[in-house]
VOMAR-543879 format. One line per 3 residues: number of its first residue (from 1); their letters; for each residue x, y, z of N, C-alpha, C. Coordinates in pm, 1 decimal, decimal comma, always signed. Example, Ala and Ser with C-alpha at 12.3 -4.5 7.8 and 13.67 -1.06 7.14 Angstrom:
% VOMAR-543879
1 = as = +1319,0 -569,0 +780,0 +1230,0 -450,0 +780,0 +1320,0 -330,0 +780,0 | +1285,0 -225,0 +708,0 +1367,0 -106,0 +714,0 +1290,0 +3,0 +787,0
This chain:
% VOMAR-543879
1 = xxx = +7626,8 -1030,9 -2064,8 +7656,1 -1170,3 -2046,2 +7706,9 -1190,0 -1902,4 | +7723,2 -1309,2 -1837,5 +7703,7 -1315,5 -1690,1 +7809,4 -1455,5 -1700,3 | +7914,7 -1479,4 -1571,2 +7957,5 -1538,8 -1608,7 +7980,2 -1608,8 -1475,5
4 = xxx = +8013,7 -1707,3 -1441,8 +8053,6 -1789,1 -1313,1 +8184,8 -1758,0 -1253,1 | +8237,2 -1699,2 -1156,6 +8362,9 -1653,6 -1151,4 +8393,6 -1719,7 -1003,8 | +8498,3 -1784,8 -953,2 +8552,7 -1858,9 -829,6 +8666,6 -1717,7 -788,0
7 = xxx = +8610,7 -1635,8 -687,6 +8707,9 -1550,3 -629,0 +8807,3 -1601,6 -539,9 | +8926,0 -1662,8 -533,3 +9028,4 -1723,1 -480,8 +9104,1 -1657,8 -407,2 | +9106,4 -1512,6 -442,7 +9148,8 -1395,8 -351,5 +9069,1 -1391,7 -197,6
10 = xxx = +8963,2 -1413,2 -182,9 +8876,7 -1404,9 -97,0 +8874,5 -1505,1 -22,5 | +8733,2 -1611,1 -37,1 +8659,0 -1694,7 +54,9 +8630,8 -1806,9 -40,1 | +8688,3 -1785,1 -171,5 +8648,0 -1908,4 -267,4 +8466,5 -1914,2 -317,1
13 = xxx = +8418,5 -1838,3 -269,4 +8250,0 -1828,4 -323,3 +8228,4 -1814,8 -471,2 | +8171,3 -1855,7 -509,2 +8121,2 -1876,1 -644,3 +8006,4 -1788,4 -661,8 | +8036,6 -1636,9 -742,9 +7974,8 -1530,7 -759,4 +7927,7 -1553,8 -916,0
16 = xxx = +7847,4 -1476,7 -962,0 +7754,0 -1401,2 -1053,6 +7738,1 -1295,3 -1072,8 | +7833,4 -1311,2 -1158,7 +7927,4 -1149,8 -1172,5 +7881,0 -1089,4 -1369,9 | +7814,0 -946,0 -1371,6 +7788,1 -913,4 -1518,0 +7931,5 -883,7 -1578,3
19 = xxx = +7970,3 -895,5 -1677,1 +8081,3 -915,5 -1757,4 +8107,2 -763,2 -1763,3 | +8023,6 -700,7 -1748,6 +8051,8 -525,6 -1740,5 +8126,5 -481,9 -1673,0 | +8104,7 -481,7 -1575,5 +8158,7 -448,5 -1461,2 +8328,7 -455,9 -1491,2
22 = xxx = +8360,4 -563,3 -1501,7 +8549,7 -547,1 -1535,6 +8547,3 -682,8 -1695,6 | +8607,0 -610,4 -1754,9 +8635,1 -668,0 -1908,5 +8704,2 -760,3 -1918,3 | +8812,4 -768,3 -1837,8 +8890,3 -907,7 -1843,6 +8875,2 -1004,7 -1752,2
25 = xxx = +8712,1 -999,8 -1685,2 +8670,6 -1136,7 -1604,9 +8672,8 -1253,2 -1636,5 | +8593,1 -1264,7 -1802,6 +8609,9 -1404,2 -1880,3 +8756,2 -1448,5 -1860,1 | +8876,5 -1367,7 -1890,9 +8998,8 -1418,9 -1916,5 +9058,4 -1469,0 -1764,1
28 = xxx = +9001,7 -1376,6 -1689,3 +9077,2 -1421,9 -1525,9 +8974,2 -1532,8 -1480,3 | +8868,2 -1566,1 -1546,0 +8779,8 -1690,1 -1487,2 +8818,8 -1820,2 -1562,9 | +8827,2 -1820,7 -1662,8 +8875,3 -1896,5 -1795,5 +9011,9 -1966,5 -1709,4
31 = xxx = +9144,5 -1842,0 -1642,7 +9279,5 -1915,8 -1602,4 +9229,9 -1968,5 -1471,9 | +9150,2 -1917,5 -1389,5 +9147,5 -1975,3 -1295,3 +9077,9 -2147,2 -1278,0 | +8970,4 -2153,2 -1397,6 +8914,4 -2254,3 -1407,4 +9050,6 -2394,1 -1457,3
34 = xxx = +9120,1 -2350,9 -1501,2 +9233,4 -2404,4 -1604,6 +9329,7 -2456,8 -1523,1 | +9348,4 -2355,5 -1394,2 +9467,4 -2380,0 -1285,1 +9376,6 -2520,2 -1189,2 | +9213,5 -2488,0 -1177,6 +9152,1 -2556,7 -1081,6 +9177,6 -2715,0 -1151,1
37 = xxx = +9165,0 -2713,9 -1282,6 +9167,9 -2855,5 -1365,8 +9321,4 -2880,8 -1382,3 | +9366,6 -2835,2 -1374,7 +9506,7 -2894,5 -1338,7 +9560,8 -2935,2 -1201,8 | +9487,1 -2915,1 -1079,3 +9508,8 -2937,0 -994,7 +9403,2 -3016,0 -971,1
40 = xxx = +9297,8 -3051,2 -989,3 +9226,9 -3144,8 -912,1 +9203,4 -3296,2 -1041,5 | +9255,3 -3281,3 -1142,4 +9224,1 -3355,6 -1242,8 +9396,1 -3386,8 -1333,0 | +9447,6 -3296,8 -1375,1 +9618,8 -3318,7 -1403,6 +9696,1 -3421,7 -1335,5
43 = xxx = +9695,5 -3384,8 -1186,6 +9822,4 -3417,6 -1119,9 +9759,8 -3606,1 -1090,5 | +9639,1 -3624,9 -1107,7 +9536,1 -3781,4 -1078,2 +9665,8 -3830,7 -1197,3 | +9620,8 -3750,6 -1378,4 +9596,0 -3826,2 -1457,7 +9808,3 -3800,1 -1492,5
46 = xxx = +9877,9 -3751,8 -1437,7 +10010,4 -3754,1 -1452,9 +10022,2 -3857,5 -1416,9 | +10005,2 -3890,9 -1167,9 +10037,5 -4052,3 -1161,1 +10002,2 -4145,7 -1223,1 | +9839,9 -4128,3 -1268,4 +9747,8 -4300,0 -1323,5 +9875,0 -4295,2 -1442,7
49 = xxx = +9914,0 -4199,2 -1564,1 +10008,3 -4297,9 -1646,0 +10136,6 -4307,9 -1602,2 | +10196,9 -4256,2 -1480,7 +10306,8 -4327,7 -1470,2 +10278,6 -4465,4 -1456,5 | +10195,7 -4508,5 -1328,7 +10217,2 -4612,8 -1297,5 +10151,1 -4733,2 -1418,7
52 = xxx = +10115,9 -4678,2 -1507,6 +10088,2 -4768,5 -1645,6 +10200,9 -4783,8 -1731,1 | +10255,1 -4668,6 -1737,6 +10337,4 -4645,0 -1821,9 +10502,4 -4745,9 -1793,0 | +10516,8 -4742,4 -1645,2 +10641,7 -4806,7 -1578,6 +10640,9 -4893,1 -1481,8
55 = xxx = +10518,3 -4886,4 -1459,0 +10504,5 -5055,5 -1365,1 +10378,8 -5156,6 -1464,9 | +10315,1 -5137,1 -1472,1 +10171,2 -5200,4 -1527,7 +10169,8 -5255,9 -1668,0 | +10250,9 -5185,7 -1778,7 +10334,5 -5199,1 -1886,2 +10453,5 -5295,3 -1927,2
58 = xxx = +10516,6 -5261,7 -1838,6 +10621,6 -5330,2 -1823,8 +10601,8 -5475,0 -1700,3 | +10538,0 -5507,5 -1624,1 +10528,7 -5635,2 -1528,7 +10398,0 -5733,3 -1580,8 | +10304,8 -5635,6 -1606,8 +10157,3 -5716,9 -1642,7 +10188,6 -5731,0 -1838,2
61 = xxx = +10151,7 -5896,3 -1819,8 +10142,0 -5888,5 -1973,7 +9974,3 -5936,9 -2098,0 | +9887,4 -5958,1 -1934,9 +9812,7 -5998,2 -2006,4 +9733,5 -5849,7 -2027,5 | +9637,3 -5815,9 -2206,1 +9559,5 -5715,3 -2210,1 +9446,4 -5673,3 -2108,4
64 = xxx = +9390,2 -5793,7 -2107,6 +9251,2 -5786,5 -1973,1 +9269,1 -5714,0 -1862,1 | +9403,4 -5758,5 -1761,3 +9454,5 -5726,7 -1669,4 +9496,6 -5536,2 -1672,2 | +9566,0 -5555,0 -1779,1 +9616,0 -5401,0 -1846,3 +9499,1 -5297,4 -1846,1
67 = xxx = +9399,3 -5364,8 -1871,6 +9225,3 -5242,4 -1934,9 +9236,1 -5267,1 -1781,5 | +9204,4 -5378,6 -1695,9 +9171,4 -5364,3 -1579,2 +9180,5 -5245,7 -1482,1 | +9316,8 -5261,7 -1478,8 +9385,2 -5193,8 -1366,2 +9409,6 -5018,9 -1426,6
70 = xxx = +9374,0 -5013,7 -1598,9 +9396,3 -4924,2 -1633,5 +9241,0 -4764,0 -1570,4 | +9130,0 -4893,4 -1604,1 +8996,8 -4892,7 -1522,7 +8993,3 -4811,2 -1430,5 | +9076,5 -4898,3 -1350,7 +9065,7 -4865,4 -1193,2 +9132,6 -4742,4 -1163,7
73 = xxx = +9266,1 -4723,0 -1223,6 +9345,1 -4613,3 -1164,4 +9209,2 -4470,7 -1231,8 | +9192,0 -4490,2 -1335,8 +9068,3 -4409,1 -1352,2 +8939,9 -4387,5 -1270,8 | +8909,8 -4483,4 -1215,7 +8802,5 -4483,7 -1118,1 +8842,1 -4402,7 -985,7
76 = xxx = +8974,9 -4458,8 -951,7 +9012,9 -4379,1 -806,7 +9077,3 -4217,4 -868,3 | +9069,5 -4188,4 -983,6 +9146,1 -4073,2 -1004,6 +9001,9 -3990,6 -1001,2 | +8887,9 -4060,1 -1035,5 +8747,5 -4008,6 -1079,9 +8673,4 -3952,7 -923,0
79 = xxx = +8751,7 -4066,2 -829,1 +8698,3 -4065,1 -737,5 +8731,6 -3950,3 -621,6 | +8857,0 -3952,4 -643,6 +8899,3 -3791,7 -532,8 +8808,3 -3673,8 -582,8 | +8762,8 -3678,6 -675,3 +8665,8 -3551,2 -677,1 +8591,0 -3543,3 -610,4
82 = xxx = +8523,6 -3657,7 -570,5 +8404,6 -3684,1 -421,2 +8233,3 -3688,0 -475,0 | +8257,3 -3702,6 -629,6 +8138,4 -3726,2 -710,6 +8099,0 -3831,1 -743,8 | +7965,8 -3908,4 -722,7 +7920,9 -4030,9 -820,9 +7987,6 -4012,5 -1005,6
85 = xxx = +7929,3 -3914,4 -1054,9 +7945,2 -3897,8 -1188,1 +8068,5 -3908,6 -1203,1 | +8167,5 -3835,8 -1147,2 +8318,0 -3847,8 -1182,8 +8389,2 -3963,7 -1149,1 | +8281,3 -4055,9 -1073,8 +8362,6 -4194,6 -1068,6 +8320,8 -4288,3 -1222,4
88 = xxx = +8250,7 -4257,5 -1261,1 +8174,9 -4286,9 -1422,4 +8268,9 -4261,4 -1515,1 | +8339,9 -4093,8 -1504,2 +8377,5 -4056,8 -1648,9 +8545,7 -4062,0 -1605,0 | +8568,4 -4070,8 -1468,5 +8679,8 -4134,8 -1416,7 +8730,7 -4307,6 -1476,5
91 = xxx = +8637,8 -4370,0 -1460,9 +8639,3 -4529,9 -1519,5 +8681,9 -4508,7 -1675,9 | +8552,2 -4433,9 -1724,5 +8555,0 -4425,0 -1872,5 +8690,5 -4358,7 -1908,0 | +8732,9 -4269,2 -1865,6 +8881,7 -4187,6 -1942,0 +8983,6 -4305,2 -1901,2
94 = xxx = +9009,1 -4350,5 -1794,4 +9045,0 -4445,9 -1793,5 +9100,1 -4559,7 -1844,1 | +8952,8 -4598,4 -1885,9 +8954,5 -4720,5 -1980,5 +9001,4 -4680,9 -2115,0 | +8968,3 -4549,8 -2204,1 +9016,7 -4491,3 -2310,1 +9176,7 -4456,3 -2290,7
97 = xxx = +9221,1 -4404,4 -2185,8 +9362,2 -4368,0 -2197,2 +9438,3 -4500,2 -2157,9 | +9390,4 -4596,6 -2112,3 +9461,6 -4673,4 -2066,0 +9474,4 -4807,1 -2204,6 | +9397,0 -4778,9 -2286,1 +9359,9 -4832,1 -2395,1 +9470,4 -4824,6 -2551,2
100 = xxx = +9470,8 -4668,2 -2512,5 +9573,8 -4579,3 -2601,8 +9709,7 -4584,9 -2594,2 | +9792,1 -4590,9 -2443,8 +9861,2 -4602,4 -2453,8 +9895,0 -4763,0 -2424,6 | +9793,5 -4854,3 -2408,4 +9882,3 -4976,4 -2431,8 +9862,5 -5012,4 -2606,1
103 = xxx = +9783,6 -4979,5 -2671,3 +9818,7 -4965,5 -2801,8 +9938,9 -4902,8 -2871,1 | +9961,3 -4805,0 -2805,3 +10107,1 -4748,9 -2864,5 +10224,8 -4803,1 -2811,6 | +10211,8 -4872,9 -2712,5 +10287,9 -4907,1 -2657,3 +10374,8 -5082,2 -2748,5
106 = xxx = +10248,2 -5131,6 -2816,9 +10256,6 -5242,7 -2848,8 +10307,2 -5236,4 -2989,4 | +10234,8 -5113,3 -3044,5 +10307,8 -5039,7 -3216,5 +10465,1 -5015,7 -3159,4 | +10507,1 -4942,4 -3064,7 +10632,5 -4936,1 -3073,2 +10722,2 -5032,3 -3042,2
109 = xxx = +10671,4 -5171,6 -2961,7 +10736,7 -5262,8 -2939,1 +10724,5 -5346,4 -3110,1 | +10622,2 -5317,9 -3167,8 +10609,8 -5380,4 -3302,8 +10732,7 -5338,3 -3417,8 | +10733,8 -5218,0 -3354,9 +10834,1 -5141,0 -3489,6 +10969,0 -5147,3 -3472,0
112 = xx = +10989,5 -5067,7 -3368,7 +11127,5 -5107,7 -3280,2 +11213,8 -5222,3 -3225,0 | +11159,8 -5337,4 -3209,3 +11212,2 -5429,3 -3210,2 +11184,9 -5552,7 -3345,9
């Protein structure tokens, strides 16, 4: 089996490497892929819900506005990747997370107060 491996030790090249060769490649390609998505995709989707969560939440009250801007912070979070497509599934997560938590947001103002 053959696997895609990002050597980070090195030059960052993206090798094609047989799984033979060393046994715990899957596992050191697997964390490294994990560290790369937390850094280029995590730290987007930490700010986009703060600033939903404690400005956008709390100042904006209309829903429209809320999906809006929820949209957008998705679009520009989609967009530092430097991809067409990830400005797509950037919008779309977006619009789903930004969706979710103003729904919960509105159950707990429902229950709690």
């Amino acid at each position: 089996m053959f696997y895609v491996y990002i050597d980070l030790a090195n030059d960052g090249t993206v090798t094609l490497i047989d799984s033979g060769d060393d046994p715990f490649l899957p596992i050191r390609a697997l964390l490294e892929i994990i560290g790369f998505a937390y850094i280029l995709v995590g730290i987007q989707a930490l700010i986009a819900t703060t600033i939903m969560e404690f400005l956008v939440l709390t100042k904006v009250k209309s829903f429209t506005l809320q999906m809006f801007i929820a949209g957008l912070l998705g679009l520009v979070s989609g967009g530092v990747l430097g991809e067409w497509l990830f400005l797509v599934i950037g919008l779309i997560v977006g619009i789903c997370a930004g969706y979710g938590l103003i729904t919960l947001q509105r159950y707990e103002n429902r229950v709690f107060n």
